[in-house]
LUMZAZA-685977 format. One record per residue: residue in one letter; x, y, z of N, C-alpha, C, O in turn. Coordinates in steps of 0.001 Angstrom, whole numbers, plus 524288, in hexadecimal, padded with zeros to 5 digits. Layout:
residues N
AXYZXYZXYZXYZ;...
***
This chain:
residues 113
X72F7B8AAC2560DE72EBC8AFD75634D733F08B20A5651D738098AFE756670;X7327E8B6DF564C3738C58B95A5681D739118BA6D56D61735B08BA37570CB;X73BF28BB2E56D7873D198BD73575AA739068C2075754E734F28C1F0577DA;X73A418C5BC57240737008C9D7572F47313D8C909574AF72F5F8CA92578D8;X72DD28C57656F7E728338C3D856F54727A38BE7757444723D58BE9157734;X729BF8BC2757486728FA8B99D579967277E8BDF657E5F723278BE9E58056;X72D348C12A57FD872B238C4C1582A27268C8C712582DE723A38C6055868C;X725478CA1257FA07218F8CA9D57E0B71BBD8C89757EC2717C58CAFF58006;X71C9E8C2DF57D6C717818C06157EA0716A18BDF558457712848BBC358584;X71BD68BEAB5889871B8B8BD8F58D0A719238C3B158F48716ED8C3BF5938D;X719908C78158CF0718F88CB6A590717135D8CB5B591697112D8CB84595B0;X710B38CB0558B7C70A3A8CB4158A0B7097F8C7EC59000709828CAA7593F5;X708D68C1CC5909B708308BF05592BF709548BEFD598EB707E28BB9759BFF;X70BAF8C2A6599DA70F2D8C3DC59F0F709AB8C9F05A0727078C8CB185A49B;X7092A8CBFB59C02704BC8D2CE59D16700B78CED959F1B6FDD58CF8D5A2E4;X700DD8CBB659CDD6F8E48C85A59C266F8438C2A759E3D6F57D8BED759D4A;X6FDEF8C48B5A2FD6FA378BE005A6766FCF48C0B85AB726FFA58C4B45AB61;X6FB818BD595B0236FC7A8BE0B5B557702B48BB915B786705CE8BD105BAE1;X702A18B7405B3E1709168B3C95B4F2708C18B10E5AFC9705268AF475AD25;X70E9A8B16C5AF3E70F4D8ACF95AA9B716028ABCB5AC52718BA8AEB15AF08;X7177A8A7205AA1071B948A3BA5A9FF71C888A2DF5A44B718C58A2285A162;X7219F8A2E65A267725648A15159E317260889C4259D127281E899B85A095;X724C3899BF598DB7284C8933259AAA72AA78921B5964072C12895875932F;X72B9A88AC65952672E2D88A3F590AD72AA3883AB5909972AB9880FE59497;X727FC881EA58C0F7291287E4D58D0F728E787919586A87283887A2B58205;X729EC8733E5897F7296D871C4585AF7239686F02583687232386CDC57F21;X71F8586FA05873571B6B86D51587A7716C6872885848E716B987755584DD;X7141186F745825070FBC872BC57FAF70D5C878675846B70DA0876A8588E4;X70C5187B5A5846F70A478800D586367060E87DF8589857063D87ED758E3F;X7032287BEB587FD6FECB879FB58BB77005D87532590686FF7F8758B5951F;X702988714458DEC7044686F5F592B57087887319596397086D872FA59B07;X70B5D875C2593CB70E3E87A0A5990C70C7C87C9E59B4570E8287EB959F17;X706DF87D9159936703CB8809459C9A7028587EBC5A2D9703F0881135A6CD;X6FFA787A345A2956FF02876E25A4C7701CC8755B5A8B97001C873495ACB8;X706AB876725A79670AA9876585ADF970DB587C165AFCC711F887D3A5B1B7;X7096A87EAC5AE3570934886705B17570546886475B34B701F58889F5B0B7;X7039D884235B7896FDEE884F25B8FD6FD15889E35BBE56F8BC88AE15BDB1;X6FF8088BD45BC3C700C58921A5BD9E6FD4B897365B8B06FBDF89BC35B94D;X6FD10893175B3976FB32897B05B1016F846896A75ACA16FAF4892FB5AB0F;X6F536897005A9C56F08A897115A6566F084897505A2946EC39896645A0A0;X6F5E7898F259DFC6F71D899FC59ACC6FB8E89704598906FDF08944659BB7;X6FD8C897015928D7008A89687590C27016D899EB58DB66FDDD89D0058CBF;X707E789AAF58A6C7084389E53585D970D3589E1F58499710FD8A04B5869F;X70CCB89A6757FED7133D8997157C877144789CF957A50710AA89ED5577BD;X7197A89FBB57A1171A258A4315791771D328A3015731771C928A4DC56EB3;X7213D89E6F5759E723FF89BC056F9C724E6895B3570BB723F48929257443;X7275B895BE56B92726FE88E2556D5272D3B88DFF568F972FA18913456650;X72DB7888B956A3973510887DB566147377A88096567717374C87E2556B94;X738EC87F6A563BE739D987AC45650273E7187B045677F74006876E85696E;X740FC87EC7567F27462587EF356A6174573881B5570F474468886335724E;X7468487CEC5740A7444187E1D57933748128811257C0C746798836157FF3;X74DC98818757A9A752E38856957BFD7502B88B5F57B1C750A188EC157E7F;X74CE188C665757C74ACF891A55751F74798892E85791274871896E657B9D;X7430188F5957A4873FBE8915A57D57740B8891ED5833773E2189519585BD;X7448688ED55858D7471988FA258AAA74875895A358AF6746FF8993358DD7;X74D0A895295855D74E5789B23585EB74A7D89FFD587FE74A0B8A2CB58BDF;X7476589EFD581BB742ED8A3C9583C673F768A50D5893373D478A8BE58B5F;X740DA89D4058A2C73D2789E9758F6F73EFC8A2315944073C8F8A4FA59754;X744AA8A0DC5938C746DD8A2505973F749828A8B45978774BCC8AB3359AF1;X747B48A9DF591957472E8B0875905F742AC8B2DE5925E742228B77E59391;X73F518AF2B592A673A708B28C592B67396F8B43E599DA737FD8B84B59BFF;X73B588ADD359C4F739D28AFE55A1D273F238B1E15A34073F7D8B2B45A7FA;X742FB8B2CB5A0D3748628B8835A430743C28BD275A310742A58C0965A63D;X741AE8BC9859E9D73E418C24859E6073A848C5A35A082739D38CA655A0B5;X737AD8C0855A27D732E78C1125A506734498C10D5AAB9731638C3A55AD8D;X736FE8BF575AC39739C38BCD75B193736828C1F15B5397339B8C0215B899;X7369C8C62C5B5067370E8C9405B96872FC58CAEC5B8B272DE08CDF45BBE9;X72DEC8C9B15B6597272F8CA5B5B315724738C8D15B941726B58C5835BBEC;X720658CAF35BAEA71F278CA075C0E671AA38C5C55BFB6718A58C3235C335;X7194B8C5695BA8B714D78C1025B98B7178D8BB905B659714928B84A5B478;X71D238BAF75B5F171FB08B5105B3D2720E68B3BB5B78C723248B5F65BB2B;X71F468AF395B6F071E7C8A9DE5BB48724DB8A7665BB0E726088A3E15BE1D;X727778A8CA5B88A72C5C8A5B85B663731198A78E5BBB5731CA8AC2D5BCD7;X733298A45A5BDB27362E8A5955C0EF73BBA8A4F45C05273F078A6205C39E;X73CA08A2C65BB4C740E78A3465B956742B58A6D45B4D273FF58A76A5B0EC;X746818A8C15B54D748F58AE3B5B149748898AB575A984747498ACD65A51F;X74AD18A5F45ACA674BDF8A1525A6AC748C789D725A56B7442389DCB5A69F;X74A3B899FE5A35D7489E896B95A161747BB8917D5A4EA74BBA88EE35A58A;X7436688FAF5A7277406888D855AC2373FA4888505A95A73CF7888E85A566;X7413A883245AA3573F7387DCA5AC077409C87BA65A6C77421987E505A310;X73FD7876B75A6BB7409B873695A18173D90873FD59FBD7394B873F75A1F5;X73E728752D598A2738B487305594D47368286CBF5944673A198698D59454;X7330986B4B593F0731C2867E9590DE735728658158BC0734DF8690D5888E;X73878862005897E739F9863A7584437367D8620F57FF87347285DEE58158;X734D98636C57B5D7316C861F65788F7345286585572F67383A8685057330;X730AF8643B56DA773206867645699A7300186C13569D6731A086F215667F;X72C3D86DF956D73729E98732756D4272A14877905725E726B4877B0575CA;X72C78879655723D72DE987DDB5781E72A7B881E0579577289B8838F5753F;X7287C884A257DEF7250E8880857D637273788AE457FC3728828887C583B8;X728D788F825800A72A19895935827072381896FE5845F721028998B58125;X720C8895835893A71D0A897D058AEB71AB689CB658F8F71DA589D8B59347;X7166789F4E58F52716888A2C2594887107189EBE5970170CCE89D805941D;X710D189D4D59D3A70B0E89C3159E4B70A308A1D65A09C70D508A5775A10E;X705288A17A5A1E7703F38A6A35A47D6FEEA8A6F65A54A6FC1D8A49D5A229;X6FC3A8AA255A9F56F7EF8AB1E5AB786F4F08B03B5A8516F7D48B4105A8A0;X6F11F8B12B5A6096EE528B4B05A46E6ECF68BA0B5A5F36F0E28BA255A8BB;X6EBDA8BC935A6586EBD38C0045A9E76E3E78C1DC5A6626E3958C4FA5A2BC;X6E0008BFA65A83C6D9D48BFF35A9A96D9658C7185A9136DB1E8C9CD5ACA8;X6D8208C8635A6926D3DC8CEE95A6D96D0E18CCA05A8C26CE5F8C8A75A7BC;X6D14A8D0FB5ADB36CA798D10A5B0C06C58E8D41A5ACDD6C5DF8D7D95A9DD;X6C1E28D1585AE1D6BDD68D3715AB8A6BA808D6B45ADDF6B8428D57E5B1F4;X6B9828DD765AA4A6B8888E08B5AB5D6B3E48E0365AC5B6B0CF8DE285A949;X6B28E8E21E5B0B86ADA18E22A5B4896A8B98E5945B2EA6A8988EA615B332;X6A50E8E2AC5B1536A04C8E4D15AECE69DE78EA4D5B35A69E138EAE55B81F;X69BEE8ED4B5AF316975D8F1C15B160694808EEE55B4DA6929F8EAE25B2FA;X693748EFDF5BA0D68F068EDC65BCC968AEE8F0FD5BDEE687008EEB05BF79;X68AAB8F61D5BD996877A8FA9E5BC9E6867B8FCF85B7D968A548FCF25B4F6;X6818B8FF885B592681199020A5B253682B99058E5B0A467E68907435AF61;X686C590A225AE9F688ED90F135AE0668328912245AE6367F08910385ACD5;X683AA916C15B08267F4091A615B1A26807F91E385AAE5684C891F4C5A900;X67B5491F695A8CE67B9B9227B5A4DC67907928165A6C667501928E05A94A;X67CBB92B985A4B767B6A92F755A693675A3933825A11A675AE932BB59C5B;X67351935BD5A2C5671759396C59CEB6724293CAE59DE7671879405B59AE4;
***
């Protein structure tokens, strides 16, 4: 993916949840989930065996987002050690953001003749 479409797919995800956080890691998506208990979601945006790339991007993505009033990320860069493994994940977690459900007729509409 590019900088651009990353962006991109952080913004979607940023309109359509309540909080989300940036990460990087070297552990499968589901177990990283698992230590955000803060949030409900996962969503790999890209993946690379080269874990120097994905630091990078990570650390593009939250200078970008940095000032966003719903990223959880409190750093501008690139935040904590990866895991090392052959497979890297550039991920966003994030909370959903629920449509309320529209509230049924409880009265009959009056018909007029």
């Amino acid at each position: 993916m590019t900088q651009i479409s990353l962006i991109k797919a952080v913004r979607i995800i940023s309109r359509n949840s309540s909080l989300f956080k940036i990460g990087k890691t070297g552990q499968t998506l589901d177990s990283r989930l698992t230590q955000h208990p803060k949030f409900s979601r996962i969503a790999g945006l890209t993946w690379s065996r080269d874990h120097v790339k994905i630091e990078f991007l990570e650390s593009f993505l939250n200078g970008y987002f940095i000032r966003n009033p719903k990223n959880d990320n409190t750093n501008a860069g690139s935040a904590g050690i990866m895991t090392m493994s052959g497979k890297y994940w550039l991920y966003v977690v994030y909370n959903p953001i629920i449509p309320k459900k529209k509230k049924k007729l409880t009265a009959k509409p009056k018909v007029r003749k």
